[in-house]
TISE-342188 format. One record per residue (C-alpha): residue in three letters; x, y, z. Coordinates in pm, whole numbers, plus 32768, in hexadecimal, padded with zeros to 4 digits. Each point is the difference from the previous one (the first is absolute). Layout:
N
ALAXYZ...
***
This chain:
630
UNK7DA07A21764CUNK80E2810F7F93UNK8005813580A0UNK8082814F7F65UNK8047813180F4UNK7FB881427F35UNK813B80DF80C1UNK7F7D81177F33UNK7F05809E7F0BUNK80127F557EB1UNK8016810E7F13UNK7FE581628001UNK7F9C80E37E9CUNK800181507FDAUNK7F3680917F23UNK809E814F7F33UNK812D80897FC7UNK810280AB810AUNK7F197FB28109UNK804380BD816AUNK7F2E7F0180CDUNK80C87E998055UNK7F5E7ED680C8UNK814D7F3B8084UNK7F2E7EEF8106UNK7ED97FD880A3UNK7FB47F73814FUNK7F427EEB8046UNK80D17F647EF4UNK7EC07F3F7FB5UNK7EBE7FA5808DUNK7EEE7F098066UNK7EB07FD57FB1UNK7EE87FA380C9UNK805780A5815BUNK7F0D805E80D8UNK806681767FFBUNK801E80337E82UNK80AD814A7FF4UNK81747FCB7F9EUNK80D4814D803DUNK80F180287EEBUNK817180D08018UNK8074809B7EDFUNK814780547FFBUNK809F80F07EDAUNK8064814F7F8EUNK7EE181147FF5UNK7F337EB9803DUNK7F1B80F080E2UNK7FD280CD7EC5UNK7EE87EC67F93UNK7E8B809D8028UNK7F197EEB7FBDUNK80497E798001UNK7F157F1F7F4CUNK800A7E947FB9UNK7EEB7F327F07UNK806C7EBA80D7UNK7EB47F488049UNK7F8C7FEF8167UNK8126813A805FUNK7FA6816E804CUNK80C180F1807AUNK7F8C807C8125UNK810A81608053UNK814480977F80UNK80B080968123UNK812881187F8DUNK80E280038145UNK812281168032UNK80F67F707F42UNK7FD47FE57E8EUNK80687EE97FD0UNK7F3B7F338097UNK7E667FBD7FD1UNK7F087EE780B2UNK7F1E7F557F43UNK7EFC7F3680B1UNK7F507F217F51UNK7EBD7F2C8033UNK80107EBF7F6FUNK7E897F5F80B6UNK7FD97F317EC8UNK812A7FE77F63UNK80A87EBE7F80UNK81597F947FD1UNK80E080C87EF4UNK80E581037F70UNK7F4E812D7FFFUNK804981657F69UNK7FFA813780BFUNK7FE781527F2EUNK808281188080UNK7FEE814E7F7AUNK80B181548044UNK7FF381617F25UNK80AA7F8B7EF9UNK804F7E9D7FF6UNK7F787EBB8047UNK808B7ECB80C4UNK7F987EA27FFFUNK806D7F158110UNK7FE57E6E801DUNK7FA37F7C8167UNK7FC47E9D8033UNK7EBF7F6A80F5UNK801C7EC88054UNK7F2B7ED280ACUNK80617FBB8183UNK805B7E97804AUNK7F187FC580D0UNK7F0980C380EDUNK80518110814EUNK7F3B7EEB80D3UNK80C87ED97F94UNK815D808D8063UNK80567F958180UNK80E980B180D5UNK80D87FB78119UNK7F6A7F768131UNK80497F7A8168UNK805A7EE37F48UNK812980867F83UNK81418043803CUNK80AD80FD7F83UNK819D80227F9DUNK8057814C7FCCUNK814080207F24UNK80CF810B7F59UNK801D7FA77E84UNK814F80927FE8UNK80A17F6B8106UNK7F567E7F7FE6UNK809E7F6A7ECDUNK806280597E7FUNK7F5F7F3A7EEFUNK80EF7F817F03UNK7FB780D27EDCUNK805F813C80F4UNK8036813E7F2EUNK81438081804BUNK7FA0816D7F99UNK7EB980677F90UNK7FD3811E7F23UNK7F398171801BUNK803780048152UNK808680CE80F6UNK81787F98804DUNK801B7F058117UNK80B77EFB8065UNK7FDE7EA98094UNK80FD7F85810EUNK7FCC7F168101UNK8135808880D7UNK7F178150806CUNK7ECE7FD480C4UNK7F6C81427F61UNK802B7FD77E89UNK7F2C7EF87F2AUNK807D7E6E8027UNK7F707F747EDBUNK7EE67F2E804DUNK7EBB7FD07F1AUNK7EBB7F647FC9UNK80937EE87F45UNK80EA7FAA813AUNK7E9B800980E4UNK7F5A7F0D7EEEUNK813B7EEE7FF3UNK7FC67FB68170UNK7E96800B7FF9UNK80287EAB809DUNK80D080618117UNK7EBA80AB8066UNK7F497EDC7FEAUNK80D47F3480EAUNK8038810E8113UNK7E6B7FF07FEFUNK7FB6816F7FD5UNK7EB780427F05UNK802E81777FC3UNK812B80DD7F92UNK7FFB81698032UNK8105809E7F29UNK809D818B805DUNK7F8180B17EC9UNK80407F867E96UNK7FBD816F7F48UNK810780C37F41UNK80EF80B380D8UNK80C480AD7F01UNK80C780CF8129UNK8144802F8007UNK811A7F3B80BFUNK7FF981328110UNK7F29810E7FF9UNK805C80CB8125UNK806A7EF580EEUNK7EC67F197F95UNK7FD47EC87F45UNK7ED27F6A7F6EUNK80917E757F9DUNK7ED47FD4811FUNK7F11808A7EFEUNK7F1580EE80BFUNK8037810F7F1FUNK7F277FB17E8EUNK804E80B87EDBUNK7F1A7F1D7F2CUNK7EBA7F6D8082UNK7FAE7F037ECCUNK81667F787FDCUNK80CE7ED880CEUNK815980D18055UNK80D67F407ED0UNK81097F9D80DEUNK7F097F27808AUNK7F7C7F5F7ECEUNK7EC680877F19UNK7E728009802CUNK80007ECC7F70UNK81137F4380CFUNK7F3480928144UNK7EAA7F527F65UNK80C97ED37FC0UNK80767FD98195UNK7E9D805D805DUNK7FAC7EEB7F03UNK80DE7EE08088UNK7FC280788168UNK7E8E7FC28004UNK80427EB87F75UNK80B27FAC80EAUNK7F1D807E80FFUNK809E8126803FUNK7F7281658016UNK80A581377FBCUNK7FE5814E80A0UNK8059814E7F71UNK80B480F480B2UNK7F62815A7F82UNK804D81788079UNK7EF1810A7FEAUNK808C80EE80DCUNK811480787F42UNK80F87F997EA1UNK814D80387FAAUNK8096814C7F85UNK80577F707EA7UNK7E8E7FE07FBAUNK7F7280C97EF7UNK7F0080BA80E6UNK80FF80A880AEUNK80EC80A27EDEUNK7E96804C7F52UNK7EC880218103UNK7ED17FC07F7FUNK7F4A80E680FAUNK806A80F880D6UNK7F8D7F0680FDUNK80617EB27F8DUNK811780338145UNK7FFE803B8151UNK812A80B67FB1UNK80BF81408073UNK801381327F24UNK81597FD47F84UNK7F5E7EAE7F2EUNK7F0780B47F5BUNK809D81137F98UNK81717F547F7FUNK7F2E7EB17F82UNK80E17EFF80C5UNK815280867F8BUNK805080A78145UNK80CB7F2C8149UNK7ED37F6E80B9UNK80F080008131UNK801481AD7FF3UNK7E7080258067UNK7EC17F078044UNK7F337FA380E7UNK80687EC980B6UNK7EEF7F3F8080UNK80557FA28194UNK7FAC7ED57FEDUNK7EF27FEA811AUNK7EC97F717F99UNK7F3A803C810DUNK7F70816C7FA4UNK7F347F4C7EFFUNK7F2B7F3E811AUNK8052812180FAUNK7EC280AD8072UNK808B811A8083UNK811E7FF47ECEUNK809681817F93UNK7FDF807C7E9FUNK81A280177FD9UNK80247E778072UNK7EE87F6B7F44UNK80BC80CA7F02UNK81377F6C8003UNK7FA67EB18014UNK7F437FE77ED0UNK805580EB7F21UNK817D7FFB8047UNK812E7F397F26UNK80527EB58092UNK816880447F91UNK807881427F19UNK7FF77ED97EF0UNK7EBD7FB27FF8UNK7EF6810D7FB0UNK7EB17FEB8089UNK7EDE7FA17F5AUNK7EC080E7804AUNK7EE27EF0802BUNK7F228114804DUNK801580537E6BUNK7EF57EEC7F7BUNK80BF7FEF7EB5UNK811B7F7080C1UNK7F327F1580C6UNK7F5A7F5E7EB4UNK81747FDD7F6EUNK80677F5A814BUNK7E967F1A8039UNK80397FB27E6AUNK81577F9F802FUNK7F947EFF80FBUNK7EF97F5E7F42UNK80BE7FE57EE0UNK80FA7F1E808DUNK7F027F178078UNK7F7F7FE07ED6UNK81477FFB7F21UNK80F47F3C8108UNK7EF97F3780CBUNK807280A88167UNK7F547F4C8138UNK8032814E80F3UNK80AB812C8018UNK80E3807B810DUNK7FD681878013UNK813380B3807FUNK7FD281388112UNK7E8780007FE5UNK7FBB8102810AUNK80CA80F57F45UNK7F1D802B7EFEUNK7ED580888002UNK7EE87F4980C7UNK7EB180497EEFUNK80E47FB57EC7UNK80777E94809BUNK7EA37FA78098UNK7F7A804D7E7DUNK811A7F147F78UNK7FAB7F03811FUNK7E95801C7FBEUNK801B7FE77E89UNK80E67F068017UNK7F047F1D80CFUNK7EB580407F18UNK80EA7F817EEDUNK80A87EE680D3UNK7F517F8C811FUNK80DD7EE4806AUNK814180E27FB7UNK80D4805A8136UNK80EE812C801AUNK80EA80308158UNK8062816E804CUNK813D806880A9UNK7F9180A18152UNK8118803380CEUNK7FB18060811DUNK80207EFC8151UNK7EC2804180ACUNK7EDF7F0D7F9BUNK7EDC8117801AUNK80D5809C7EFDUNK801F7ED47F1DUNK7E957FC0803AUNK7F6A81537FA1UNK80707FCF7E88UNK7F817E938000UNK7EB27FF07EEDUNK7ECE803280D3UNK808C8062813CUNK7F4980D98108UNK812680D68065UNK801180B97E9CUNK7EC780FD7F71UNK80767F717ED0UNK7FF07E8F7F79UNK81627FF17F7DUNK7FAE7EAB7F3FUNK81377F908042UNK7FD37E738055UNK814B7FEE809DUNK812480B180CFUNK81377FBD8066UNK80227F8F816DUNK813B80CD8072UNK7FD07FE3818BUNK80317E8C7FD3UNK811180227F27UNK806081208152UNK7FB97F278114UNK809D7EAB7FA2UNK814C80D77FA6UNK7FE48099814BUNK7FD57E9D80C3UNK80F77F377F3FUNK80F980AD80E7UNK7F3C7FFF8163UNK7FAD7F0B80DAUNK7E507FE1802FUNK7FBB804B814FUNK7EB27FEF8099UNK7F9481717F83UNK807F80D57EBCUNK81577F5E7FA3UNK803C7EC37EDFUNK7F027F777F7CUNK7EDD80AF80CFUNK803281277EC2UNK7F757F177F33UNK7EEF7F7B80FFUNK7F9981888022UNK7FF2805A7EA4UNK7F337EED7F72UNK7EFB806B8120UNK7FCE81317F54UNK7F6F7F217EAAUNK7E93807F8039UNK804A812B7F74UNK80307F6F7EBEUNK7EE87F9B7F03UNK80B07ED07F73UNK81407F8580CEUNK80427EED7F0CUNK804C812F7EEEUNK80F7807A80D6UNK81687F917F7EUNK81047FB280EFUNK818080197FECUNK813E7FDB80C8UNK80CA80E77F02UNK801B807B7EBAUNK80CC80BB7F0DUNK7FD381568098UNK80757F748180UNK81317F6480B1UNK80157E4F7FB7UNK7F1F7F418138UNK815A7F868055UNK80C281427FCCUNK81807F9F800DUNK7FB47EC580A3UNK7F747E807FCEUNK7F547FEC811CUNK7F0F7EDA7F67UNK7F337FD68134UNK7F6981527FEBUNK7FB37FFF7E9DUNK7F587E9A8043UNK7F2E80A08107UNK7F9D81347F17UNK7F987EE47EB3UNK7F3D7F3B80FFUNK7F32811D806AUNK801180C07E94UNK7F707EE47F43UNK7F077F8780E4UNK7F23811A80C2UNK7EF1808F7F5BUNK80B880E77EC3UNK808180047EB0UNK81957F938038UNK80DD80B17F46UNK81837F657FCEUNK814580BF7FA8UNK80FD7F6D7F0DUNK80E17F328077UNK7F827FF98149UNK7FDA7E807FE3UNK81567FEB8005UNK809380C18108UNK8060815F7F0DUNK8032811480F5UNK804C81578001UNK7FBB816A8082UNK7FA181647F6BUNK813A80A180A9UNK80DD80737F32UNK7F107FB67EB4UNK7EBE7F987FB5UNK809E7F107F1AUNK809F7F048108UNK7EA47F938035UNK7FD57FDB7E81UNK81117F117FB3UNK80067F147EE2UNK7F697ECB8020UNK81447EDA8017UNK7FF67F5F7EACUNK7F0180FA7F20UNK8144807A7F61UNK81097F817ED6UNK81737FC180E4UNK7F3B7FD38180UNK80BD7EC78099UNK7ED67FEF8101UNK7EC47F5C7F69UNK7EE9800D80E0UNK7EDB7FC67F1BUNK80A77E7B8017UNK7FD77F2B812FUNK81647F8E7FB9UNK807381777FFFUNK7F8B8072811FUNK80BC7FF3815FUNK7F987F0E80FBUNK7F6C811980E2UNK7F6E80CA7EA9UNK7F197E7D7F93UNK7FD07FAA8190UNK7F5C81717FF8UNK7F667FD37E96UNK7F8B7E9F8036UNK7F1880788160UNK7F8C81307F6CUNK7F987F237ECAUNK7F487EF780CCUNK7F21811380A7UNK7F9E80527EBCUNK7FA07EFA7F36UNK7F327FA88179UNK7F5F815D7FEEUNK7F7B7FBC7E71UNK7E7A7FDD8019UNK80267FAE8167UNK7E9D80C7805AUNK80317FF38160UNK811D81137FB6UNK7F1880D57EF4UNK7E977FDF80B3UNK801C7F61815EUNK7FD280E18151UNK811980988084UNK80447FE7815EUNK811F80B280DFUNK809D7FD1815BUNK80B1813180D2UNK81537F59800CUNK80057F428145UNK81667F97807EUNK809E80977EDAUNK7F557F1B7F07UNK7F04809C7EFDUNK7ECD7F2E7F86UNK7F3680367EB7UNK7EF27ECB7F8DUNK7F7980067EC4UNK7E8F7F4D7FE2UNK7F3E7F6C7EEAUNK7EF47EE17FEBUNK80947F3E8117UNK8181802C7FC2UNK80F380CE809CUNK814580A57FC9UNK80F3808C813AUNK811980D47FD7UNK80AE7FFF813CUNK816E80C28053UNK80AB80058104UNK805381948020UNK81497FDA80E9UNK813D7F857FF1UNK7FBB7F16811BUNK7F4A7E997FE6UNK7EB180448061UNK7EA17F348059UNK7EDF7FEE7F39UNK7EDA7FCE80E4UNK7EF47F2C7F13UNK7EF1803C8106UNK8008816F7FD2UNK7FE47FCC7E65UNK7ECC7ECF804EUNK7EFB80E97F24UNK80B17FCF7EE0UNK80BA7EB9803BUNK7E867F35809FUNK803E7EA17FF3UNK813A7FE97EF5UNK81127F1280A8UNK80F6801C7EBCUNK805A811F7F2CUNK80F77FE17EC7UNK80FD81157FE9UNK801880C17EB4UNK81538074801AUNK80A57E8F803AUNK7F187F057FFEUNK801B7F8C8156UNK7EB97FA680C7UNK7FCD80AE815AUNK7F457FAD815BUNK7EDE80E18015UNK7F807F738136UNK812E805780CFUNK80C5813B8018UNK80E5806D7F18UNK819D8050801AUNK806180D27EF7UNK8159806A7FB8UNK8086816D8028UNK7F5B80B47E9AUNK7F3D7EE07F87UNK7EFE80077F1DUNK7EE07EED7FDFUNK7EF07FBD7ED9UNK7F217F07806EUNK7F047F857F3CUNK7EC07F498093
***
């Protein structure tokens, strides 16, 4: 069946002559019926639009429940009730002193219902790329038009490289053979930034300008509902990176405010509307998240956590405003409904405020109970991580938030790739002792894990050092988590935040026109790039529906002589992950493991297919890694 994406409101007539009052968009661009909150809040954007005193609409089934005037005149909220509505184009009537304004907006019926749509799960695994940097599709714009100047070139690590959605959905099969069943993409939005404001980019894309439009370097609203499309069937799920905290300095909001308090935002902002240097005065936020769970947290530091700039670049949203918070919860439902979404990523989500997000979580979860969303929650410490986890103890307030990042593994195994596990705190006893602190979380299988990402040095840094990154897949996609990938980690890319954050961001070899290296191709890639791609591959096609990964028990080991033991249990099968944590061959002692091994003689090893002795001790060579399967 066709599908036509309404980008924005079909017609707008004034009604009179010279008229003062001008309606240029409205946000949502459309909306859905039959939702289980049916109040729709409705932007209108436009010249003196404030100036409108009563809005009326004959549309069966619609009321209007409020008109909201904010500070700026020109801009006024509409919310709507549409309980019994049915599909349409309705008119709105809007009326000032001495004019009158009529204005189009399209409802529309959802696809299918909040229960039916299924997020991301244990059973997934996740491959988090950078659309920019992982390939160009072939009908690549060269320069797009109305935007801010910019340029693409692949030489500088800071400026844009070209890459689109098109590029993601021509190797939709690569993702299918390296056997991941999720793909996380760094935000999609409309960055219309310049090249280099102030020393910072945005060809990342953390800093919107537009919340209802696909940046058009990347491709259009309806090229993004087209890769969801052929995704899902090919079994594929896609997860949307969104940013609530803050947007970019080119949006709107900030050269107009609606409110006085649409910002967390210095003095200097609301009185020059934007046109001022953000790098002459603002609060920067410092980056430490723990005043927000801090019981004994100052005034000045909760402060300037959450209501300071990440960067002078990107202004802060005030989620403490509930207008904001509807425009932000809206935005996120609508792209479920319009692009088919499977979960949401939500940048810096302990920077903004705790109420507003557990509203959004909470809404979110009435309308889509089998939805998942992961927050970022940097911080290393698992009572941390845990607090913000839906349902946990540690927080007065349910957060809703089904799932968190797991940054002390993504801490620890960094930390142990370089050490040798002795019999106390080094190697691979970091991981041992931060799993043991998994009761404090409600749901450890909604806790997604990672060895690295865009915002962090490469697992392998400067180096190939294939042993250790064997060692950190084994245990990544097999203990009790939601595993989490990095681009072109399957084939050995490396690189480190030193000099720029883009060395850690580099193009994917073979997304772009002229690249001699191909390594979407088994023929194209190096020997050592398809031996790396060809293991990391076989784990996880193995790990697909294998339930004794998503459900069974999870048992651990303290490292004994330097080797680390996890078993995995489920209706009579087992799966251990054994490494050897030193550079030296080691012993694996069976009788010390006989809980979990019982009467099993012969295990099969995931990683290479070999069969192994269980009824005799094991020799394992200096930074092995074993998946046996029994």
């Amino acid at each position: 069946m066709k599908r036509i994406f309404f980008l924005g409101i079909l017609a707008w007539q004034l009604i009179g002559m010279k008229a003062a009052v001008k309606i240029d968009k409205i946000e949502p661009t459309d909306w859905y019926v039959g939702m289980k909150n049916p109040q729709v809040q409705l932007m209108l954007y436009g010249k003196e639009v404030a100036s409108v005193e009563e809005v009326t609409t004959d549309y069966p089934g619609v009321r209007v429940d409020s008109v909201v005037h904010l500070d700026s005149p020109n801009y006024l909220l509409v919310y709507l009730n549409l309980q019994d509505a049915k599909p349409g184009e309705m008119t709105l009537k809007l009326k000032a002193k001495s004019q009158q304004l009529k204005a189009k907006y399209t409802l529309k019926q959802r696809e299918k219902k909040g229960s039916e749509r299924m997020g991301f799960t244990n059973a997934d695994v996740l491959y988090m790329l950078m659309p920019d940097r992982f390939a160009q599709g072939s009908h690549h714009p060269q320069q797009v038009k109305g935007l801010n100047s910019y340029k693409e070139d692949r030489t500088q690590p800071s400026l844009r490289h070209g890459g689109d959605l098109e590029g993601i959905r021509e190797h939709l099969d690569y993702f299918k053979d390296l056997g991941v069943t999720a793909l996380w993409f760094t935000p999609v939005l409309e960055n219309n930034s310049p090249d280099n404001r102030n020393g910072y980019s945005t060809y990342h894309g953390y800093a919107t300008t537009n919340y209802y439009r696909v940046d058009p370097r990347f491709g259009s609203n309806a090229d993004y509902r087209k890769l969801a499309d052929e995704a899902h069937a090919k079994g594929l799920k896609i997860v949307m990176d969104m940013i609530f905290n803050h947007c970019g300095f080119e949006h709107p909001w900030v050269a107009d405010m609606p409110s006085k308090d649409w910002f967390n935002a210095p003095e200097w902002l609301k009185e020059s509307n934007g046109t001022s240097d953000p790098t002459k005065s603002y609060l920067q936020t410092s980056y430490k998240l723990t005043p927000v769970v801090d019981p004994y947290a100052s005034k000045i530091d909760l402060h300037e956590t959450v209501d300071g700039w990440f960067v002078p670049t990107m202004p802060d949203l005030n989620q403490r405003n509930p207008h904001v918070m509807t425009y932000l919860i809206q935005n996120s439902i609508w792209w479920i409904e319009t692009v088919g979404i499977d979960g949401i990523r939500m940048d810096t989500y302990p920077y903004a405020d705790a109420k507003g997000m557990a509203r959004w979580m909470k809404e979110l979860d009435e309308e889509y109970p089998h939805f998942n969303t992961v927050g970022e929650t940097w911080v290393t410490e698992p009572a941390y991580t845990a607090t913000w986890q839906k349902d946990s103890k540690l927080n007065k307030e349910n957060s809703y938030l089904k799932t968190v990042m797991d940054f002390s593994f993504y801490d620890k195994i960094n930390q142990a790739k370089h050490e040798e596990t002795d019999p106390w705190w080094s190697g691979l006893n970091r991981i041992y002792n931060s799993f043991v602190y998994d009761y404090l979380y409600p749901n450890p299988s909604s806790v997604m894990a990672f060895i690295d990402n865009h915002d962090t040095d490469r697992f392998l840094g400067n180096g190939h050092d294939t042993l250790a990154l064997k060692q950190a897949l084994a245990l990544l996609l097999t203990v009790n988590r939601i595993p989490q990938i990095y681009y072109g980690t399957e084939i050995l890319m490396n690189g480190t935040k030193e000099v720029t954050d883009g060395n850690v961001r580099k193009d994917f070899p073979g997304g772009f026109p002229g690249d001699q290296h191909n390594a979407f191709t088994k023929e194209g890639r190096t020997k050592a790039e398809q031996a790396m791609f060809q293991w990391t591959s076989r784990l996880l096609h193995w790990r697909q529906g294998n339930e004794v990964i998503t459900k069974g028990r999870q048992t651990q080991f303290i490292p004994f002589n330097g080797i680390y033991v996890i078993a995995r249990q489920y209706k009579g099968r087992t799966v251990l992950t054994i490494l050897n944590g030193t550079s030296k061959e080691a012993t694996l002692d069976v009788k010390r493991y006989a809980e979990v091994i019982g009467d099993t003689k012969r295990a099969k090893d995931v990683l290479t297919g070999r069969y192994y002795d269980l009824s005799q001790d094991m020799k394992l060579r200096p930074r092995q890694s074993l998946v046996l399967d029994y």
